[in-house]
Structure formats: structure tokens, C-alpha cells
C-alpha positions in Angstrom: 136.0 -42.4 -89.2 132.1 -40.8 -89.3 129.6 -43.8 -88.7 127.8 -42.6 -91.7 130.2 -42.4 -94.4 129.5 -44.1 -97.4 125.7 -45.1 -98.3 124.7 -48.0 -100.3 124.0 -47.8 -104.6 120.0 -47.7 -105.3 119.0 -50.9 -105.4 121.9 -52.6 -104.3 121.9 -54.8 -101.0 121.4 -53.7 -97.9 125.1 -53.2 -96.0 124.8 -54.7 -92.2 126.4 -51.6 -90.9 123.6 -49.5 -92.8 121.3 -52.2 -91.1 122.3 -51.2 -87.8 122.7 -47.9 -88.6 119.2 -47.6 -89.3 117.6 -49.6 -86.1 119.8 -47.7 -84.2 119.1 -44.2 -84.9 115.4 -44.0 -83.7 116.1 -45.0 -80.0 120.4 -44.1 -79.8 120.1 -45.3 -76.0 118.3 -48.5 -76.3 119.4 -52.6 -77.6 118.3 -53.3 -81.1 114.9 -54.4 -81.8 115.8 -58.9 -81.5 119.3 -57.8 -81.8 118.7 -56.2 -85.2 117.6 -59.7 -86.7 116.4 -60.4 -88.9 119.8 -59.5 -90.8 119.8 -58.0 -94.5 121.3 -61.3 -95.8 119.2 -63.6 -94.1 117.8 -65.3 -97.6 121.2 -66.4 -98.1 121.8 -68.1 -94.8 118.1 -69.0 -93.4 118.3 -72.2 -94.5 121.9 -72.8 -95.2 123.8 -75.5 -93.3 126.6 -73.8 -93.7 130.4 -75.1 -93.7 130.9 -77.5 -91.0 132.9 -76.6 -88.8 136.4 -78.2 -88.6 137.0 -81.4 -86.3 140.5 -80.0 -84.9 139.2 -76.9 -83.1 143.2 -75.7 -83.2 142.7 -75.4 -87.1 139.5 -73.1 -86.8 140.0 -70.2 -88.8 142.9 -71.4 -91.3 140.8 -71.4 -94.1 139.4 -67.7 -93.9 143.5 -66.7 -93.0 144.9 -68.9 -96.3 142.2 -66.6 -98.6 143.3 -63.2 -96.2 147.2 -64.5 -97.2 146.6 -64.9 -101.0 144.5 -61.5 -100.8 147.7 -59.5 -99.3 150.4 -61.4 -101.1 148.7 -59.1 -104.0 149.6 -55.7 -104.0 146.8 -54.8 -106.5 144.3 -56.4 -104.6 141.4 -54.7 -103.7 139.0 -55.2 -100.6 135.8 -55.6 -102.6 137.2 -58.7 -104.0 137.0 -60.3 -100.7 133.0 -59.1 -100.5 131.9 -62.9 -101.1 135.1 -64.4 -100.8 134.5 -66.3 -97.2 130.8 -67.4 -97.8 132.2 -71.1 -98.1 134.2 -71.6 -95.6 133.6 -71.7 -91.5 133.9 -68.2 -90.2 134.6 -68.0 -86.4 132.8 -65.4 -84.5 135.2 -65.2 -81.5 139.0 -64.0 -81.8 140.9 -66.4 -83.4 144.3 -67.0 -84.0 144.6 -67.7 -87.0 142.9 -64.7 -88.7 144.8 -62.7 -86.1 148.2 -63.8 -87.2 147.0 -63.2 -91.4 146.2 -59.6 -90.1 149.5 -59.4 -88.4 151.7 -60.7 -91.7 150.4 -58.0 -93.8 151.2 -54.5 -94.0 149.2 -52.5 -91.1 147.8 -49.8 -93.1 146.8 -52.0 -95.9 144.9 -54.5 -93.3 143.0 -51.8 -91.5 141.8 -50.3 -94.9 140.4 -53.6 -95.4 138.7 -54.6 -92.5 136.8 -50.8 -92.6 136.0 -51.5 -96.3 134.4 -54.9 -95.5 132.7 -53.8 -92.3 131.1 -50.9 -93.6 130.3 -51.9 -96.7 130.2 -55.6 -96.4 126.5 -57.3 -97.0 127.6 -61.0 -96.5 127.9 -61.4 -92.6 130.6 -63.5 -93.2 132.4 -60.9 -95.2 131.7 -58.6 -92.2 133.1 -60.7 -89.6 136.4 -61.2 -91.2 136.7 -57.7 -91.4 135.6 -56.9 -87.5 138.9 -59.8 -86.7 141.2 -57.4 -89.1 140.2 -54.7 -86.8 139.9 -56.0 -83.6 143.7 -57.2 -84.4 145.3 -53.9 -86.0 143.0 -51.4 -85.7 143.5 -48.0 -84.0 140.7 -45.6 -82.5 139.6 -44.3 -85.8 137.7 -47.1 -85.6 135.8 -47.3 -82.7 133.0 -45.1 -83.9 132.7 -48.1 -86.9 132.9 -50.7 -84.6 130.4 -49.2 -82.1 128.1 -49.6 -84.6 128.3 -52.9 -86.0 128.7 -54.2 -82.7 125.0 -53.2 -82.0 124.3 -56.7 -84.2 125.6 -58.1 -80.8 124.9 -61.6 -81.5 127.3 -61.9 -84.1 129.6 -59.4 -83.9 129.3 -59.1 -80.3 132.4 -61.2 -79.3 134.9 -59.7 -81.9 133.5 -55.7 -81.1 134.5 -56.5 -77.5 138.0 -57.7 -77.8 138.8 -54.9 -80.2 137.6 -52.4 -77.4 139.4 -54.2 -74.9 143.0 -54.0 -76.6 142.1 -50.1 -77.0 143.7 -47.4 -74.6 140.1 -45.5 -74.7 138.2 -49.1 -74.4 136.7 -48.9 -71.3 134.6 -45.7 -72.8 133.6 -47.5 -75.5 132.6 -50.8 -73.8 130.1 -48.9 -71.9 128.7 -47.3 -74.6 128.1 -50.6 -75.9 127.0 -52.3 -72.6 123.9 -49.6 -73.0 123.0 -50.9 -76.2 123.1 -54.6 -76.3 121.0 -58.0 -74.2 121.1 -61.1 -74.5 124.7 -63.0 -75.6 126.1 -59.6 -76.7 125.7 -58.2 -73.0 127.4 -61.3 -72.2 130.6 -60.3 -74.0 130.7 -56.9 -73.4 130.3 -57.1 -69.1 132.7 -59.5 -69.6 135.4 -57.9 -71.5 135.0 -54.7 -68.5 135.4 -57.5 -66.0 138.5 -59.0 -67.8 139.7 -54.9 -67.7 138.9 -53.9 -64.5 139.4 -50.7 -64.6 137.8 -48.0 -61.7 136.1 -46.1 -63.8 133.5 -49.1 -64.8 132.7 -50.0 -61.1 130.0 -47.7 -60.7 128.3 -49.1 -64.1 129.0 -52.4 -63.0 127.6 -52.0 -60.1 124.2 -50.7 -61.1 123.4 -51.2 -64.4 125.7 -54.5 -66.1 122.4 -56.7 -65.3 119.3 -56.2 -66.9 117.1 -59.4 -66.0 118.6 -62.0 -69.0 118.9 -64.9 -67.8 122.5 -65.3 -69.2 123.3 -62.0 -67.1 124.4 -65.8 -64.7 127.4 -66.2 -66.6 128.9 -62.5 -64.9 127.0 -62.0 -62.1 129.0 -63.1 -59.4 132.1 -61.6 -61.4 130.6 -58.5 -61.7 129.7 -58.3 -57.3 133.5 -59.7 -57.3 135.4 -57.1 -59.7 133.5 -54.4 -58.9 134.2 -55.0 -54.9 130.6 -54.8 -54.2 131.0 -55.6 -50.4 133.3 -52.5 -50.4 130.3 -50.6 -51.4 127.4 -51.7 -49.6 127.2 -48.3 -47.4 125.7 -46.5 -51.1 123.0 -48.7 -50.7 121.6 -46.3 -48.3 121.1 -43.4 -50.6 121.4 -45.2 -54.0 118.0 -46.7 -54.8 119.4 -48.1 -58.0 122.0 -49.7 -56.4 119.9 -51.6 -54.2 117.4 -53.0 -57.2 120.9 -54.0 -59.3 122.1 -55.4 -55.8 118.6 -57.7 -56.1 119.4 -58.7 -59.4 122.7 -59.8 -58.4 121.9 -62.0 -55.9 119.3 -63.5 -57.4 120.9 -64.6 -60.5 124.1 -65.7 -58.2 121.4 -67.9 -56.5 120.3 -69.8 -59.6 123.3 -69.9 -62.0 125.0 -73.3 -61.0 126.5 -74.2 -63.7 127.5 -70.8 -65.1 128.7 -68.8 -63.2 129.8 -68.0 -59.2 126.9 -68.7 -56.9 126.3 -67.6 -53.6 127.2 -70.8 -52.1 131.0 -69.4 -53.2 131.0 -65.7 -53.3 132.7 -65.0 -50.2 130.7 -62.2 -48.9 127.4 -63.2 -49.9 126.2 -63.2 -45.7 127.0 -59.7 -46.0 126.0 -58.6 -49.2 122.2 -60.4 -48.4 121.8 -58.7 -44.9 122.9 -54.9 -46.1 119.9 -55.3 -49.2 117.3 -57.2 -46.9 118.1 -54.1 -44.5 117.7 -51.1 -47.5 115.2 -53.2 -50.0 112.7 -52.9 -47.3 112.5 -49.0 -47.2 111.8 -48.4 -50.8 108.5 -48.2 -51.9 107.2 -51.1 -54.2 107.4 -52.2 -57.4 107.0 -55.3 -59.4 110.4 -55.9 -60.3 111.1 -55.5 -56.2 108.6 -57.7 -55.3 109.6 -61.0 -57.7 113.4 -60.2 -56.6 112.2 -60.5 -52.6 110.2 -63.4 -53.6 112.9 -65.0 -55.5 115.6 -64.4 -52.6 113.2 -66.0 -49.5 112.6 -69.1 -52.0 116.2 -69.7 -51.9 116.4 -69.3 -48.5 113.7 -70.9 -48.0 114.3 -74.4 -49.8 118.0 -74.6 -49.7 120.9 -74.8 -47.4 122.3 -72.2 -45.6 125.3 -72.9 -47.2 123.6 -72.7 -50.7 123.1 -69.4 -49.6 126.6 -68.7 -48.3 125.7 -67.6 -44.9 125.1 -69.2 -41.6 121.9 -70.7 -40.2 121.3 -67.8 -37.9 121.4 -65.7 -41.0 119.2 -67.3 -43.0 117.0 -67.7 -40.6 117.0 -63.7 -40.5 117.0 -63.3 -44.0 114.1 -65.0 -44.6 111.9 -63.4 -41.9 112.7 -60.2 -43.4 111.7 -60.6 -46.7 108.8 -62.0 -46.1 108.1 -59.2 -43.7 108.1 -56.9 -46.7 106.4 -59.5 -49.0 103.3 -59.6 -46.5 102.5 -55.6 -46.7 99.4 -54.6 -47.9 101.0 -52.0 -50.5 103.7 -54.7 -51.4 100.8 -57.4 -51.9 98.6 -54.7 -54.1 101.4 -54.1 -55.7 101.9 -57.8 -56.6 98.9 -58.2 -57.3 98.4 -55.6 -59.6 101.3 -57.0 -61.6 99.5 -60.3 -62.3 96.5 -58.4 -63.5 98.8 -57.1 -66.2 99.9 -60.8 -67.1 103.5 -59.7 -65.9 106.1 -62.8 -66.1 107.1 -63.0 -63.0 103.5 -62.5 -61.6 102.6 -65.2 -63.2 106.0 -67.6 -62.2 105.4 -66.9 -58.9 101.7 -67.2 -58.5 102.0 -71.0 -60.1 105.5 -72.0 -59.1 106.2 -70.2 -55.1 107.8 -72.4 -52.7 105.2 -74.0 -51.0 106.1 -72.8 -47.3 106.5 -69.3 -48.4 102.5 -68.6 -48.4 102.6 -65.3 -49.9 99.2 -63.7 -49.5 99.4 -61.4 -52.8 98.8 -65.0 -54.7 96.1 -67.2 -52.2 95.9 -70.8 -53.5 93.1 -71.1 -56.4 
């Protein structure tokens, strides 16, 4: 199925695939401007409470699968007549039962022609995400180009493209595509849905590229070093530059996600994982983004346990000196310096909020 067939009447709303379509097209290789929001039917649920959600979390979803019954028990029922037909009642954006099972009762064919009708031509997101469920449960390749696309809306449809992907025999392809293309919650989904696959082919992404700074990149982080067998790969540090700064991101977000993921304190071979980038980090040249990772990992080492760390005392101990070895060079500390100048983020954390026994020079008190 072509990503571009079918274009909306003049004058008529604004389809969300068309939406995503469009944001999509100027930069193919980058995330969606805010995750394509706002979204063409934003008037109509801006300030909209919305249907509550039901108290019995098991009976999530049985409203949208009674209308998806009464639609199919029709044979002359067309998809159009379910364009506005779930705007009153609570939609579920994750896989749900329920809607699954509606998909599954009908006849395959028939479901599938409906989820592509309301996906690609759906303007209600509600509309839209009943037909991503229909899809994600019964639908074949054909659709991955259409759910590629409407999966760029990651915050919403995020959850649903990725479980459709994941049930595919050519997912993992498509999951990486998508990886590429989304941030925030919809990065979450995706890295997780490789994770849950673990198939070779998406190590090498995983292990340079599934993190991109988020902060919610904590909820896979330490799955990502675990599925990905990062302490099997620590000798491509030594040639892999990218590595190494993904590496960094890794461990910093495993040393700060309590709560949401697996910390360093429990990833078994975080002693080793910490000495093989303090050794390699320290041989590339500078860069802001290096900097604030080094300065983020001797914090941790700094104020915390060893174990906090997940390494001995003898390590940490080593660990710290090394970093701040790097931190105190005169091209690291322009470099550093240079950042705050240009009111960079973490510039700016660090020069109010460093440890106080770290004494980096690049930020001198006052």
C-alpha cells in the first residue's frame, strides 16, 4: 500500500496521516517537529475532558469492540461510517484485548480494509487509533509502509505502531526505521519493542544509536546495554567513536533512572563496562556532549556508593581520577567553557548544580 494514496477533498479536514505525511517529507531522517502536535483535530479535543476512563481496567476497550461488533455483524457496512463513531467513548492507546479479539471475530479481509480506510483517511484521532488496533491485530506487510507513517505521531500512535511491527516477520526493519524518526514516549515504545525482539540484526543500532539524551531514554537503558550484550562488545570501543559517546549515554542514564529502569547498582557488568569507556572516552577529542557525560559519571562516583555504581571501591576510586583527569585539560575546559557561552543546558546544570568536591575548573565558583 503507497504512503501517498488517497489525498483529502478541498476543503475537507485535514487526515492525521496526511498530517504526518506532510511534517515528514521535508526532513525523511529526522522526529517530527513536537511529535507532529499540534494534531489536525486538536479544536475538538483541546479542551475536551473526554470519556473517563473505566474503573475496571479489565473492561478497557469493550466499548470501542461492542461498536467494531455491531459494525461487522453488517455486511453492508462501510468503514466511513465508523469515521466519528468512537469519539464518545474511552479509546485505549496501547494493545488491548478487547479490540484485538473484535478484529479477530470478523472476517480478516474485511477488518484490514477497515483499519487502512480509517487510518489513512481518518481525521478523528480516535477514529485513527481504532484502526492502527485493527492493524496491528490482522494486518499483513502491505501495511507497514501505512503504519510507518502514522506512527511518526509517536505519542499517540506510538504504542500500537510498535506492536504491529513486532508481530511482523520483516518487523525488526521497520522498527528501526521508526526508531530514527521518533523522541520522547514514542522512542520509548519502539527501543522497547526491539528489546522485547531481540533479534542480531538490531544490536549494532542498539548499541549506538537507541539513546538520544531524553530523559525517558531511563526506562531501556539498562535493557538496551543488557539485550544488546554490550559487555561482549566493549573491544569496538577502540575504533568506534560512536560507540563510545552512546556507551556515555548509557551509563549515565543507568546512573540516574531509579525508579525506571536497571541502574548500575544492578547491571551486572557495569565495573567493566565504566573502566573500558573511562579508558577510550579519554582519547577522543572534546565536545560538549562529552564533557557533561564525564561530568555526569565522576558526580556519581563521586557522591554515591561504590555499590551505587556497581563496582568496587578500588574501582571507583579509579574511575573517578580518570575522569576528572580528562575534565581538567585545558582543550576539555575551553571546550566547556565555550558551551556555557552558548547557554548550552547542560553547561549551565553543571556550572550551578556540580558536586561540590568535583571542583571543575571550566566553571570556577562566581
Amino acid at each position: 500500500m503507497s504512503e501517498t494514496t488517497g489525498t483529502g477533498l478541498p476543503g475537507s479536514p485535514t487526515t492525521l496521516f496526511d498530517h504526518a505525511l506532510r511534517l515528514h517529507r521535508p526532513a525523511p531522517g529526522e522526529p517530527l517537529r513536537r511529535d507532529g502536535e499540534p494534531y489536525p483535530d486538536d479544536g475538538l479535543h483541546r479542551h475536551r475532558k473526554g470519556p473517563p476512563i473505566p474503573e475496571d481496567r479489565h473492561s478497557v476497550g469493550k466499548d470501542a469492540a461492542l461498536i467494531l461488533d455491531a459494525h461487522f455483524a453488517r455486511a453492508s457496512a462501510l468503514p466511513g461510517e465508523l469515521a466519528d463513531a468512537f469519539h464518545d467513548v474511552h479509546i485505549p492507546i496501547h494493545p488491548n484485548e478487547h479490540i484485538a479479539a473484535a478484529a479477530e471475530r470478523a472476517d480478516g479481509d474485511r477488518v484490514r480494509r477497515t483499519g487502512r480506510w480509517l487510518v489513512r483517511h481518518g481525521t478523528d484521532r480516535c477514529s485513527v487509533t481504532v484502526g492502527l488496533a485493527l492493524l496491528a491485530a490482522v494486518g499483513t506487510a502491505d501495511d507497514i509502509p501505512l503504519i510507518r507513517t502514522i506512527g511518526l505521531l509517536s505519542n499517540r500512535f506510538g504504542p500500537l505502531a510498535a506492536h504491529a511491527f513486532e508481530r511482523q516477520p520483516a518487523g525488526v526493519e521497520a522498527l528501526l526505521w521508526l526508531a530514527e524518526r521518533v523522541t520522547g514516549w514514542g522512542r520509548v515504545y519502539v527501543v522497547e519493542a526491539l528489546c522485547r525482539l531481540d533479534d542480531p540484526t538490531a544490536r549494532p543500532w542498539l548499541l549506538r544509536r537507541a539513546c538520544d539524551g531524553d530523559v525517558l531514554n531511563g526506562y531501556f537503558a539498562g535493557t538496551v546495554a543488557t539485550v544488546a550484550r554490550l559487555h561482549e562488545a566493549l573491544a569496538d570501543l577502540d575504533t568506534d567513536s560512536e560507540m563510545v559517546d552512546h556507551v556515555g549515554r548509557l551509563l549515565h542514564l543507568m546512573s540516574d533512572c531509579g525508579g525506571m529502569g536497571l541502574t548500575l547498582a544492578h547491571y551486572p557488568h557495569a565495573g567493566a563496562v565504566l573502566e573500558a569507556h573511562a579508558r577510550r572516552a579519554g582519547s577522543l577529542s572534546p565536545t560538549v556532549e562529552r564533557y557533561f557525560t564525564i561530568a555526569m559519571l565522576a558526580q556519581h562516583l563521586t557522591t554515591e556508593s561504590s555499590e551505587a555504581a556497581g563496582c568496587t571501591v578500588a574501582q571507583q576510586q579509579a574511575l573517578r581520577e580518570a575522569y576528572l583527569e580528562v575534565l581538567d585539560r585545558e582543550e576539555w575546559i575551553r571546550t566547556a567553557r565555550a558551551g556555557l557561552a552558548a547557554d548550552d543546558s547542560g553547561m549551565r546544570w553543571l556550572a550551578d548544580h556540580r558536586a561540590p568536591r568535583l571542583r571543575l575548573r571550566a566553571f570556577p565558583d562566581g
